[in-house]
C-alpha positions as CSV (number, residue, x, y, z in Angstrom):
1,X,0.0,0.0,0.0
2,X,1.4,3.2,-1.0
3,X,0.9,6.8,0.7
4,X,-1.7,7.7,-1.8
5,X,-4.0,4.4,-0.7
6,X,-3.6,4.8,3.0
7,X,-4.3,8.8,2.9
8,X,-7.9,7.4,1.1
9,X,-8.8,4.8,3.0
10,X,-8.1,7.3,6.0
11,X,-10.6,9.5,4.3
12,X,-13.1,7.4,3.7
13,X,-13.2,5.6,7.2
14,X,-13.4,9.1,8.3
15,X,-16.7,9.8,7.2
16,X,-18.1,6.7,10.0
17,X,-20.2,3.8,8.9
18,X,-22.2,4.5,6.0
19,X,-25.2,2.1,6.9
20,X,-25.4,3.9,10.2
21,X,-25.5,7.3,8.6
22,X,-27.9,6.0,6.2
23,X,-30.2,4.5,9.0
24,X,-29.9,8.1,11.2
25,X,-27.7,6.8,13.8
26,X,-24.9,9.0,13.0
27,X,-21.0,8.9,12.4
28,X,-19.5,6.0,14.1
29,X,-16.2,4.4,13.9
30,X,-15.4,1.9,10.7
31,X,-13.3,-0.5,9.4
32,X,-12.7,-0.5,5.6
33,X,-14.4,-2.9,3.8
34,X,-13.4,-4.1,0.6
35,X,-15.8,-4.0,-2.3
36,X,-16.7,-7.8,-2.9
37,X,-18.7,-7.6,-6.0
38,X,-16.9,-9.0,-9.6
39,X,-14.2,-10.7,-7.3
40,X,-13.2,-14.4,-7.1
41,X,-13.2,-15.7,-3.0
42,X,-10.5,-14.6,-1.8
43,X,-9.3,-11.9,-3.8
44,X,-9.4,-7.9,-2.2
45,X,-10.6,-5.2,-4.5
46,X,-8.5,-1.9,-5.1
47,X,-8.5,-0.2,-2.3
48,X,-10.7,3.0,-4.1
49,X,-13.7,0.3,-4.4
50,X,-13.5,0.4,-0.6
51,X,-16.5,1.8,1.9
52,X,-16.6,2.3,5.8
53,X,-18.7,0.0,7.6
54,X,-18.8,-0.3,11.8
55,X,-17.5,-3.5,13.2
56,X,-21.5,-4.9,13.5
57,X,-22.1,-4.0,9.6
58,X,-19.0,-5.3,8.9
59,X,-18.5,-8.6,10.6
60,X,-19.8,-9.1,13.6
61,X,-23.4,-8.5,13.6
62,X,-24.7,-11.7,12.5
63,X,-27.4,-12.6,9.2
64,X,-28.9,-9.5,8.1
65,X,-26.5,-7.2,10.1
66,X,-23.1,-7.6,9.0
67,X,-22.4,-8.0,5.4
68,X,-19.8,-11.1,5.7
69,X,-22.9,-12.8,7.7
70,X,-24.9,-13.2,4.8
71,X,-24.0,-10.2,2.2
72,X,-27.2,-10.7,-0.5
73,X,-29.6,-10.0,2.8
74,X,-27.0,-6.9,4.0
75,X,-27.5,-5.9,0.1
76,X,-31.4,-6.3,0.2
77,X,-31.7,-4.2,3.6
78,X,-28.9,-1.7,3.0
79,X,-27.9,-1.5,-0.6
80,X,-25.5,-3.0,-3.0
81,X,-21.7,-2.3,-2.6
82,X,-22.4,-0.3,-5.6
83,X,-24.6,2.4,-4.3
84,X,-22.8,2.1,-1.3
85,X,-19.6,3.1,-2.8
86,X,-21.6,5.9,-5.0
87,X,-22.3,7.5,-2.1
88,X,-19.0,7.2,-0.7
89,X,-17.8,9.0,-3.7
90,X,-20.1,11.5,-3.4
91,X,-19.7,12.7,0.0
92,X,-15.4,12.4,0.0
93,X,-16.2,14.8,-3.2
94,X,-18.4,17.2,-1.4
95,X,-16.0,17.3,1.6
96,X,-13.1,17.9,-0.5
């Protein structure tokens, strides 16, 4: 990881979870997670296709909570990655 990748993923789990923003619970602390979609198992994404997600969201919430649980019910209740990283985009863009 160069200077460049850790300086964005800095920024981006800066902003907090994006679920619990998106649910109204505010900014709280994340992790990066890795953008899954078009990967084989095992592989990590770039780390640009990466969005902040709190530790329950991320891994440790269980079915329906954390997207490693069971990430096509995360998808269903939160959004795809996709939208997810949209937004991501979006708001790293609008705070400059």
């Amino acid at each position: 990881m160069n200077k460049a990748d850790r300086e964005h993923l800095n920024r981006v789990a800066s902003i907090g979870c994006i679920v619990c923003l998106n649910l109204g619970y505010g900014q709280s602390p994340a992790e990066i997670h890795h953008i899954r979609a078009g990967m084989g198992m095992g592989q990590r994404n770039d780390h640009k296709r990466s969005i902040p997600l709190c530790h329950a969201h991320h891994r440790t919430g269980g079915h329906g909570v954390a997207f490693h649980a069971g990430p096509k019910a995360w998808q269903e209740k939160y959004g795809t990655e996709q939208e997810l990283l949209t937004q991501v985009g979006e708001i790293l863009e609008y705070t400059g």
